[in-house]
KOLMI-610854 format. One record per residue (C-alpha): residue number from 0; residue in one letter; x, y, z. Coordinates in nm, 2 decimals. Last residue first. Layout:
BEGIN
+-----+----+--------+--------+--------+
!   i ! aa !      u !      v !      w !
+-----+----+--------+--------+--------+
! NUM !  A !      X !      Y !      Z !
...
+-----+----+--------+--------+--------+
END
This chain:
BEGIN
+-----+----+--------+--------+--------+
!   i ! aa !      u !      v !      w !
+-----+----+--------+--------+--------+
! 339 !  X !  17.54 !   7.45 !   9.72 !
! 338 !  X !  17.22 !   7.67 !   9.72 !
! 337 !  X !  17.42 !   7.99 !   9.73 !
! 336 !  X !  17.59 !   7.95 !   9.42 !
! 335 !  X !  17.30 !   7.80 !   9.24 !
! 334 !  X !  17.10 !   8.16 !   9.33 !
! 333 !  X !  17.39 !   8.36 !   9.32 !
! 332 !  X !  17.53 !   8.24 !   8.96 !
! 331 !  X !  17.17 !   8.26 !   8.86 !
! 330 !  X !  17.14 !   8.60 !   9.01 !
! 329 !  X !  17.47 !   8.72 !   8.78 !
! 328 !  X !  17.32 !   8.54 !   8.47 !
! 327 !  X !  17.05 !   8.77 !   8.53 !
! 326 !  X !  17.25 !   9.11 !   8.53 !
! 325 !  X !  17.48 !   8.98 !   8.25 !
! 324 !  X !  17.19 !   8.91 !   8.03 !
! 323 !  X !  17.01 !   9.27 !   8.17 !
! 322 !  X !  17.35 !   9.45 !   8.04 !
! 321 !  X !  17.29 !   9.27 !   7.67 !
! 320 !  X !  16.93 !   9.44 !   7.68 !
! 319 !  X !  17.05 !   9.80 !   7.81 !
! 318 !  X !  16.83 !  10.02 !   7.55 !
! 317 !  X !  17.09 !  10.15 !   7.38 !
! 316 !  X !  17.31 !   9.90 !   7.33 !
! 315 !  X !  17.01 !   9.72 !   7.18 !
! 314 !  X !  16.93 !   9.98 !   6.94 !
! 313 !  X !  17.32 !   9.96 !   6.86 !
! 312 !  X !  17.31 !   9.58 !   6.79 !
! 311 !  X !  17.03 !   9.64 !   6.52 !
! 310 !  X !  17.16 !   9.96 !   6.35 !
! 309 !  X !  17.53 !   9.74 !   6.33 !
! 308 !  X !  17.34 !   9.47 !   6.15 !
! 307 !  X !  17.14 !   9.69 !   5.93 !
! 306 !  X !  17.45 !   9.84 !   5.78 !
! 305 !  X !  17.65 !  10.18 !   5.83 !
! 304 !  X !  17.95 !  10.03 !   5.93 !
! 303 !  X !  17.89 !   9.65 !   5.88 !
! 302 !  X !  17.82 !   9.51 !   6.24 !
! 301 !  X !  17.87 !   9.10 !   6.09 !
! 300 !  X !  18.26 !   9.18 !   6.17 !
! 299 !  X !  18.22 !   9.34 !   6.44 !
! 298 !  X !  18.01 !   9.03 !   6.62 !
! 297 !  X !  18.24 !   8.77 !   6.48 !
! 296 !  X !  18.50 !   8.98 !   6.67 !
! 295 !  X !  18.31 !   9.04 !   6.99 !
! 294 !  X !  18.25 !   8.68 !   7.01 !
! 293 !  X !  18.60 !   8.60 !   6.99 !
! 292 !  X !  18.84 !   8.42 !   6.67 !
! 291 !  X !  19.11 !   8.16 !   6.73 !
! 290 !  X !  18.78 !   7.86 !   6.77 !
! 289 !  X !  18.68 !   7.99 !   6.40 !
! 288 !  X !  18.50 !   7.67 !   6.36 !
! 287 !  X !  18.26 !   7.65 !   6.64 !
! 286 !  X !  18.18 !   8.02 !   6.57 !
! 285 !  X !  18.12 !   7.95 !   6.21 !
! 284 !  X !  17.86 !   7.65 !   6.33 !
! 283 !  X !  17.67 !   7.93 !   6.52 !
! 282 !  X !  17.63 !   8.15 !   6.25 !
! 281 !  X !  17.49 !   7.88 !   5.99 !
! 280 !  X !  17.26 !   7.68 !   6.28 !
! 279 !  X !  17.15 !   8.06 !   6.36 !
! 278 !  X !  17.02 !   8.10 !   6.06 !
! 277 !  X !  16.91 !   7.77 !   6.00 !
! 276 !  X !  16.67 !   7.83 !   6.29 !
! 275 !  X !  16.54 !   8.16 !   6.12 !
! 274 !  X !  16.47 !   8.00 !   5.82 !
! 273 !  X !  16.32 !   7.70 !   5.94 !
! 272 !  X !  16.08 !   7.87 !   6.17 !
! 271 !  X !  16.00 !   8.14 !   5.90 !
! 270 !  X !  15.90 !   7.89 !   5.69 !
! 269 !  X !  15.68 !   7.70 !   5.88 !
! 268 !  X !  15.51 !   7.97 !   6.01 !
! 267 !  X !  15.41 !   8.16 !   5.67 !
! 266 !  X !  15.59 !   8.53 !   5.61 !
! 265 !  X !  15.30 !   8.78 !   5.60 !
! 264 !  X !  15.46 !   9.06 !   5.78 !
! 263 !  X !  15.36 !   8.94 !   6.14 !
! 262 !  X !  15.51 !   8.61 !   6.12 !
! 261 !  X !  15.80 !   8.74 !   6.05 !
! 260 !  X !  15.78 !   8.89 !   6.32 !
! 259 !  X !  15.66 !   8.59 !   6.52 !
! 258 !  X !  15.99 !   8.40 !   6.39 !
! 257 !  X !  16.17 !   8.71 !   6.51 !
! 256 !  X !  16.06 !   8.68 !   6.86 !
! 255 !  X !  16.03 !   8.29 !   6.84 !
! 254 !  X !  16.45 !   8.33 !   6.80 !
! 253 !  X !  16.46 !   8.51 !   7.13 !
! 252 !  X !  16.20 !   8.30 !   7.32 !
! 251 !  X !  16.44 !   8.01 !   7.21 !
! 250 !  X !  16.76 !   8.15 !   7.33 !
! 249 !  X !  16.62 !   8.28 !   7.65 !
! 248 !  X !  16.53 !   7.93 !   7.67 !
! 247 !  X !  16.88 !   7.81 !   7.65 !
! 246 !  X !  17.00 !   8.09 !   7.85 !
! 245 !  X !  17.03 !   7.89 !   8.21 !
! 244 !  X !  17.26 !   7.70 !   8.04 !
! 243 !  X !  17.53 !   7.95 !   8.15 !
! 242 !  X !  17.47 !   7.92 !   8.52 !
! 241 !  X !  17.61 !   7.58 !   8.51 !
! 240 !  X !  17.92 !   7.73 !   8.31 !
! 239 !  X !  17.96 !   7.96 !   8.62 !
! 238 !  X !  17.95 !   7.66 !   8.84 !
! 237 !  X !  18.23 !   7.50 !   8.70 !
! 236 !  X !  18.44 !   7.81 !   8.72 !
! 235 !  X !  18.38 !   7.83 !   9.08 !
! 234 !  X !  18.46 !   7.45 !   9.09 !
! 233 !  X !  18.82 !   7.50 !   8.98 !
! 232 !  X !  19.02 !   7.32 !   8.73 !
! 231 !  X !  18.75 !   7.25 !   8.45 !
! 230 !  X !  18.75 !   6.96 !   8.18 !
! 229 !  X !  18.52 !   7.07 !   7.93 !
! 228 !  X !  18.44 !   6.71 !   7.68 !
! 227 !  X !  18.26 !   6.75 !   7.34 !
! 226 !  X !  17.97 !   6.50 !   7.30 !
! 225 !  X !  17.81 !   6.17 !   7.39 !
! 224 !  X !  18.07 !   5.95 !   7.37 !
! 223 !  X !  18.33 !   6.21 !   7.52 !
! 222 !  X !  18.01 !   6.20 !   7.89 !
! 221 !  X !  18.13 !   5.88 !   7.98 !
! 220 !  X !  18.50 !   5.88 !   7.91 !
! 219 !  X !  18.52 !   6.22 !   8.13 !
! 218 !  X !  18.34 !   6.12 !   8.41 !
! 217 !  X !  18.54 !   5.83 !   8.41 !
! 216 !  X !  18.85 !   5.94 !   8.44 !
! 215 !  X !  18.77 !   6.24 !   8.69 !
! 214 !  X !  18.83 !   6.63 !   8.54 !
! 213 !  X !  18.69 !   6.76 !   8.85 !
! 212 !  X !  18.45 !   6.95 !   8.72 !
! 211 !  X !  18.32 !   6.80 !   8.47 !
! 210 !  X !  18.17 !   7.07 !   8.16 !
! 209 !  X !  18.01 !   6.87 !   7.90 !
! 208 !  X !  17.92 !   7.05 !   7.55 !
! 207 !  X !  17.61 !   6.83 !   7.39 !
! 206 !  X !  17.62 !   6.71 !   7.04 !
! 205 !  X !  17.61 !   6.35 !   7.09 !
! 204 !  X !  17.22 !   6.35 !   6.94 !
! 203 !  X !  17.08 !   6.27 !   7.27 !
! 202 !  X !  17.39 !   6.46 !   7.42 !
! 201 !  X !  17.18 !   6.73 !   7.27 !
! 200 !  X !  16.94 !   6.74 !   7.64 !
! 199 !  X !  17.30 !   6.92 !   7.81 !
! 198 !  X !  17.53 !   6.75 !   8.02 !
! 197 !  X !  17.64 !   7.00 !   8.36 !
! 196 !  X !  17.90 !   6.73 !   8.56 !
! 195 !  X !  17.99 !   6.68 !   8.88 !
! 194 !  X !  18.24 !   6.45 !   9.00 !
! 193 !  X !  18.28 !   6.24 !   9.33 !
! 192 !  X !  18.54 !   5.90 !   9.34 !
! 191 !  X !  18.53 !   5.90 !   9.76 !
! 190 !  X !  18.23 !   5.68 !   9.82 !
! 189 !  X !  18.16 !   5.64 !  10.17 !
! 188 !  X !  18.00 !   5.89 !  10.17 !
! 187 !  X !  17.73 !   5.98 !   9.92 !
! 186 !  X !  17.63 !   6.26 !  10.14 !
! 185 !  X !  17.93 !   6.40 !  10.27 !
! 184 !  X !  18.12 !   6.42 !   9.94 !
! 183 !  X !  17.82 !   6.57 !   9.74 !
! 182 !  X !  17.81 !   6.88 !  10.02 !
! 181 !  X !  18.17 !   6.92 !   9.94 !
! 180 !  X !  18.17 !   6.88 !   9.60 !
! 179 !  X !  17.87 !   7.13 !   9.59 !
! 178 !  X !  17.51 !   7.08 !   9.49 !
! 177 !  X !  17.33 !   7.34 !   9.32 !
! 176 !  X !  17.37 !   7.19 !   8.92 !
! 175 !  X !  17.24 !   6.84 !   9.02 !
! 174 !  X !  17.43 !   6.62 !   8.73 !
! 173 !  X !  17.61 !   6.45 !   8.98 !
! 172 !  X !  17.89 !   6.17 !   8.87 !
! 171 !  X !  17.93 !   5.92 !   9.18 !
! 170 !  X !  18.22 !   5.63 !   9.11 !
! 169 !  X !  18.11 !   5.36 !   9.39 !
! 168 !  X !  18.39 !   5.18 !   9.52 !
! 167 !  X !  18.34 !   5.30 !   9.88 !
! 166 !  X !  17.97 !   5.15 !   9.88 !
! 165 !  X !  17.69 !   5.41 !   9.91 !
! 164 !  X !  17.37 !   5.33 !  10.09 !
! 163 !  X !  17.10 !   5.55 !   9.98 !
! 162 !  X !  16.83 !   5.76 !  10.20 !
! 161 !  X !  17.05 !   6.06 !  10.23 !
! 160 !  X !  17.07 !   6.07 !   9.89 !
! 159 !  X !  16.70 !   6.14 !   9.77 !
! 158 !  X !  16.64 !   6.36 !  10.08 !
! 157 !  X !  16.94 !   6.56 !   9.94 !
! 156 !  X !  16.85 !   6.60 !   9.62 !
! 155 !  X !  16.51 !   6.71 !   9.59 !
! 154 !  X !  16.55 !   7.09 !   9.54 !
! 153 !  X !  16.81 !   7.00 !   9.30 !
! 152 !  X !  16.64 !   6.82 !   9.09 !
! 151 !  X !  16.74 !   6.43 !   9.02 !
! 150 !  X !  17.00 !   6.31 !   8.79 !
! 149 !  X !  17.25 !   6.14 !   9.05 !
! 148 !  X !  17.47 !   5.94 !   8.80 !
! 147 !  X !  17.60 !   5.60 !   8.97 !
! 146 !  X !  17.89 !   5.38 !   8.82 !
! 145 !  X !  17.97 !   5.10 !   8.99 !
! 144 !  X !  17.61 !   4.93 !   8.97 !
! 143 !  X !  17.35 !   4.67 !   9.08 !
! 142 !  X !  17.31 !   4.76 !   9.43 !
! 141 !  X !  17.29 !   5.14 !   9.36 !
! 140 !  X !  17.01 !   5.11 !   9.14 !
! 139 !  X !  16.85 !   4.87 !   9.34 !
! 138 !  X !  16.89 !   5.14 !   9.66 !
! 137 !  X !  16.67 !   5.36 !   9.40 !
! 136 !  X !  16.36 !   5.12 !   9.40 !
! 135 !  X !  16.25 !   4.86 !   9.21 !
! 134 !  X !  16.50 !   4.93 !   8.94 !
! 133 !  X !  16.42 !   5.00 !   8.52 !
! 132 !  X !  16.67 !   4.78 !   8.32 !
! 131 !  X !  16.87 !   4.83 !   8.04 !
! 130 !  X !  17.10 !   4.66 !   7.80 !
! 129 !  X !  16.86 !   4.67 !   7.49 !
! 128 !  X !  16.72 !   4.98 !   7.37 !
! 127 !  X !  16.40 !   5.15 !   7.29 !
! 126 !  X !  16.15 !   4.92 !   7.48 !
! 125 !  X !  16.39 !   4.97 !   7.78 !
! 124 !  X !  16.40 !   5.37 !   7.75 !
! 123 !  X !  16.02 !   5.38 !   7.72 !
! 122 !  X !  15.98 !   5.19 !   8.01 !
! 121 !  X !  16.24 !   5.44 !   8.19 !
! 120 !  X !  16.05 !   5.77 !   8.02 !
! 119 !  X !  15.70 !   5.63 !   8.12 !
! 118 !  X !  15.76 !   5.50 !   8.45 !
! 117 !  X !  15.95 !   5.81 !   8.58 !
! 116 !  X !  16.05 !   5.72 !   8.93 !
! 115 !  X !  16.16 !   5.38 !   8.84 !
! 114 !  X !  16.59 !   5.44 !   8.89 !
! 113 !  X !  16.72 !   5.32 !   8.57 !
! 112 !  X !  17.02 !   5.04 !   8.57 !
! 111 !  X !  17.22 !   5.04 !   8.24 !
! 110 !  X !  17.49 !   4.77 !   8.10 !
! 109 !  X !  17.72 !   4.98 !   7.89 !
! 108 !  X !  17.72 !   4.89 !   7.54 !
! 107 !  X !  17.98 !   4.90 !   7.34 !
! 106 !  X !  18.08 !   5.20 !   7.16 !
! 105 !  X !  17.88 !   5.32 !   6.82 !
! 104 !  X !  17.75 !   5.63 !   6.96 !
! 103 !  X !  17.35 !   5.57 !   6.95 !
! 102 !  X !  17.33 !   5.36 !   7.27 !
! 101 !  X !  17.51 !   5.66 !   7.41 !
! 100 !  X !  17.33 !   5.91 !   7.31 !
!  99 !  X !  16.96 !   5.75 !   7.36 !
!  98 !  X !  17.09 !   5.68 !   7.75 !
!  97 !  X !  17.23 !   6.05 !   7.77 !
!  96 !  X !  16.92 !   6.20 !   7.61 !
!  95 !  X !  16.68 !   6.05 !   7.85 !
!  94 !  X !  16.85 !   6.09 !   8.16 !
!  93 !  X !  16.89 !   6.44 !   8.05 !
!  92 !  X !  16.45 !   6.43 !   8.01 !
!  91 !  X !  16.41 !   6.26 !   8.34 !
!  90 !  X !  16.46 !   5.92 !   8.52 !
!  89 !  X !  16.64 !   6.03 !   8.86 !
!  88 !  X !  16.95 !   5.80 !   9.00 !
!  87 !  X !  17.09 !   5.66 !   8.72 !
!  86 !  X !  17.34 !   5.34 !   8.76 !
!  85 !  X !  17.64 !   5.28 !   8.50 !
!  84 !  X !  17.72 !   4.90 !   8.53 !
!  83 !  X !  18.06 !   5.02 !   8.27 !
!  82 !  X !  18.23 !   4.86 !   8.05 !
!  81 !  X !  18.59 !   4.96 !   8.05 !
!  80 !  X !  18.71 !   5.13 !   7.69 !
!  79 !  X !  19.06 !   4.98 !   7.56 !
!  78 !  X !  18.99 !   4.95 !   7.21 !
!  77 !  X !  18.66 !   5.18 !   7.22 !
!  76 !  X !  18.89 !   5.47 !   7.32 !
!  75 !  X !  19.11 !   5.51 !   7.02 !
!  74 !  X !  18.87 !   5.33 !   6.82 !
!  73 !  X !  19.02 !   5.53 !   6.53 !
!  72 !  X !  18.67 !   5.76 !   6.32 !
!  71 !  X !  18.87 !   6.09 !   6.55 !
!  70 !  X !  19.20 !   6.06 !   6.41 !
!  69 !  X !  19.12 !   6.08 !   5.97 !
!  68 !  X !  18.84 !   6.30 !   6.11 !
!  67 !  X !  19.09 !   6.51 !   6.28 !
!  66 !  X !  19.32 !   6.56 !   5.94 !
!  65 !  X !  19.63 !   6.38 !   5.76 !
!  64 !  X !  19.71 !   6.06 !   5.98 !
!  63 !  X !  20.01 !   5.87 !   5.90 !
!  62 !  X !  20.24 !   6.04 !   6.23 !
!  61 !  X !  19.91 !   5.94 !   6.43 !
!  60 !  X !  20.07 !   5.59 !   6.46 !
!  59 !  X !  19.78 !   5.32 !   6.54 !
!  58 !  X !  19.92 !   4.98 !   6.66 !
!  57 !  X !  20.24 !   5.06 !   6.88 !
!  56 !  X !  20.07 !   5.34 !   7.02 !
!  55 !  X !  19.76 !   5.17 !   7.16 !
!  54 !  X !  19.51 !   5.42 !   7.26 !
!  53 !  X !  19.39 !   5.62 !   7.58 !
!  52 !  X !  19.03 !   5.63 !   7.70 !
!  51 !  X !  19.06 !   5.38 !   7.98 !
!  50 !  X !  19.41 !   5.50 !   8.07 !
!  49 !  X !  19.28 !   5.86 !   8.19 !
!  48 !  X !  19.39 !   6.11 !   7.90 !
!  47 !  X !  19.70 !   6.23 !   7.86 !
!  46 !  X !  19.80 !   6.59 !   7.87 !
!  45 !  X !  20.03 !   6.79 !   7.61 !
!  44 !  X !  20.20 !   7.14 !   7.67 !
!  43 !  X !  20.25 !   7.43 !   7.62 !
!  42 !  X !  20.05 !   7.51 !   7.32 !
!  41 !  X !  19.75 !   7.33 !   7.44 !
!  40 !  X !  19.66 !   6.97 !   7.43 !
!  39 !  X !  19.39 !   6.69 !   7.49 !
!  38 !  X !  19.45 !   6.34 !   7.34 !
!  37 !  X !  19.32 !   6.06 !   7.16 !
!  36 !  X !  19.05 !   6.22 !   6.98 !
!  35 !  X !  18.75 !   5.98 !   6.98 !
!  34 !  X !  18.50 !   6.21 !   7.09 !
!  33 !  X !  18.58 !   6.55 !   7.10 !
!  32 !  X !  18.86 !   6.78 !   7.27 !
!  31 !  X !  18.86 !   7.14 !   7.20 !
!  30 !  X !  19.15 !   7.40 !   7.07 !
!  29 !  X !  19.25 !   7.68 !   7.21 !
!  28 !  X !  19.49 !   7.65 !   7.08 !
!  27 !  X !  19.68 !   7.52 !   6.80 !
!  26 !  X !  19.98 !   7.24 !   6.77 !
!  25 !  X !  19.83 !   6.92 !   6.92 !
!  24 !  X !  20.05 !   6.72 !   7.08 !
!  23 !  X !  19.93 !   6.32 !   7.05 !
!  22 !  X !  20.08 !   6.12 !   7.32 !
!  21 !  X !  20.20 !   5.78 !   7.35 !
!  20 !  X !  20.44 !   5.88 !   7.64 !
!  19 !  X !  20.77 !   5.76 !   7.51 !
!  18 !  X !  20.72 !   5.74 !   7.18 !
!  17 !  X !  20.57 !   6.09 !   7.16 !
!  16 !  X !  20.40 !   6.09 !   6.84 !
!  15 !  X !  20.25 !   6.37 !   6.62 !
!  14 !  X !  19.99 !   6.59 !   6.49 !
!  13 !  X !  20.12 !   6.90 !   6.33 !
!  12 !  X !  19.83 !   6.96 !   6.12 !
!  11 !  X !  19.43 !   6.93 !   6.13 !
!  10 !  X !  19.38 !   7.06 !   6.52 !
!   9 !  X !  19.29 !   6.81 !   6.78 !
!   8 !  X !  19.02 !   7.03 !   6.99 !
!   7 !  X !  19.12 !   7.14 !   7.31 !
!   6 !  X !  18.91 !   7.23 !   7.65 !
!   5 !  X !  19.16 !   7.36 !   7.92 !
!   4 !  X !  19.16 !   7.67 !   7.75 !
!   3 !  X !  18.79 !   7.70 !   7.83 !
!   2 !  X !  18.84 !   7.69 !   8.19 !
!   1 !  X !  19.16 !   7.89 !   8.24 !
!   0 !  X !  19.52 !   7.78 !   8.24 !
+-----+----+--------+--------+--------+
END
């Protein structure tokens, strides 16, 4: 099963009960997995989540239940979830978003432990929120909690873990996008319960797409709250999604190309910005939605023989530009690649 098929959202019909394994089979694929859905499935088969995000069968019966909101509002998860001492090791802007995200989810609150390199974010975390503190030091971090998320850049990862004393129950879920399993394994050993994971600044407003490679327990209850899980089978496919974010400021120079445009033939600012991000919003949440349907299809379909939109994506055809995005992705894919 590939990456993406792994990731499965509950589809609107044929939900139902397995008796036997408290399962809910999903009949569509490829569908995605989102927060409070009890289940992840494909057309083969069904797969059960970890125990601390499953549900109790004999109190909520799916059979009733006549769309995905009518299963995702259940406290599948919140029923059974395990409170977590969830450590951060690095006080930046995902740091940020994750903390905001999952005080903002509606589950119970996790008791949080920020490491005090960033003053400004952690204190403003703690004057936000209540439930967390800001550490003396990193070891503090570490002392304090079971669950430890190394959010530091990668160029200064492995001086900041080398200094830290690991305990063999420590669950370790790193957010550094050029450090391998392998190289993760040997310096947070003792602890054996390793995970990475590529979060994205949305999980501020639990929109954020989560790849976790591997698909660890609690990895994957921690980042559900805050978005839509990926789980991945292989970390070369992990770190191809890491390369992937590298386009979100493509993204953004792109749309300020047309805003400037716009700009340029009288159109005010603030208008064009809105217009232009809605736009998108409009596009993108059709995508999301026609989860049976490819890129290149959506794209065909827009690229009206004849019309304005196929003019456009020729010209670009033309001129190589959607070669160059597969030409840089490949040196980000070397460059994180290489640095594992």
């Amino acid at each position: 099963m590939s990456a993406i098929r792994m990731a499965v959202r509950i589809s609107n019909d044929n939900v139902k009960e397995s008796a036997e394994h408290s399962e809910v089979v999903a009949a569509r694929s490829p569908l995605s997995w989102e927060r409070g859905c009890g289940r992840i499935a494909d057309n083969s088969r069904s797969v059960s989540l970890p125990p601390v995000v499953g549900y109790n069968a004999d109190k909520y019966n799916p059979t009733s239940l006549k769309t995905v909101q009518d299963l995702c509002v259940l406290p599948f998860w919140r029923r059974q979830e395990r409170l977590m001492q969830l450590g951060f090791i690095g006080t930046g802007e995902i740091t940020s978003s994750i903390v905001t995200g999952l005080n903002s989810s509606g589950v119970t609150a996790h008791t949080i432990w920020l490491s005090p390199r960033n003053s400004a974010i952690a204190n403003g975390l703690v004057n936000r929120f209540r439930g967390i503190s800001v550490a003396s030091c990193n070891q503090e971090v570490l002392d304090h909690c079971d669950t430890i998320v190394i959010a530091v850049r990668p160029s200064a990862a492995r001086d900041v873990l080398a200094e830290l004393r690991f305990r063999p129950d420590h669950q370790v879920i790193s957010l550094v996008s050029a450090l391998s399993l392998r190289s993760l394994s040997e310096l947070a050993a003792p602890a054996v319960r390793i995970a990475r994971a590529v979060p994205l600044p949305s999980t501020a407003k639990r929109l954020s797409p989560t790849a976790i490679y591997p698909p660890d327990p609690v990895a994957v209850e921690l980042f559900a709250a805050v978005g839509t899980v990926f789980p991945v089978e292989r970390e070369n496919q992990f770190v191809a999604i890491c390369a992937t974010t590298a386009t979100i400021a493509s993204y953004f120079a792109f749309n300020e190309t047309i805003v400037s445009w716009l700009e340029q033939q009288g159109v005010p600012a603030s208008q064009a910005k809105d217009y232009i991000a809605r736009l998108f919003l409009g596009v993108t949440t059709g995508a999301v939605e026609a989860s049976e349907r490819s890129f290149q299809s959506l794209a065909a379909t827009h690229a009206t023989a004849g019309g304005i939109n196929e003019q456009f994506l020729k010209y670009l055809l033309e001129h190589g530009v959607l070669t160059r995005v597969s030409e840089a992705l490949d040196a980000i894919l070397h460059r994180i690649g290489v640095g594992s």
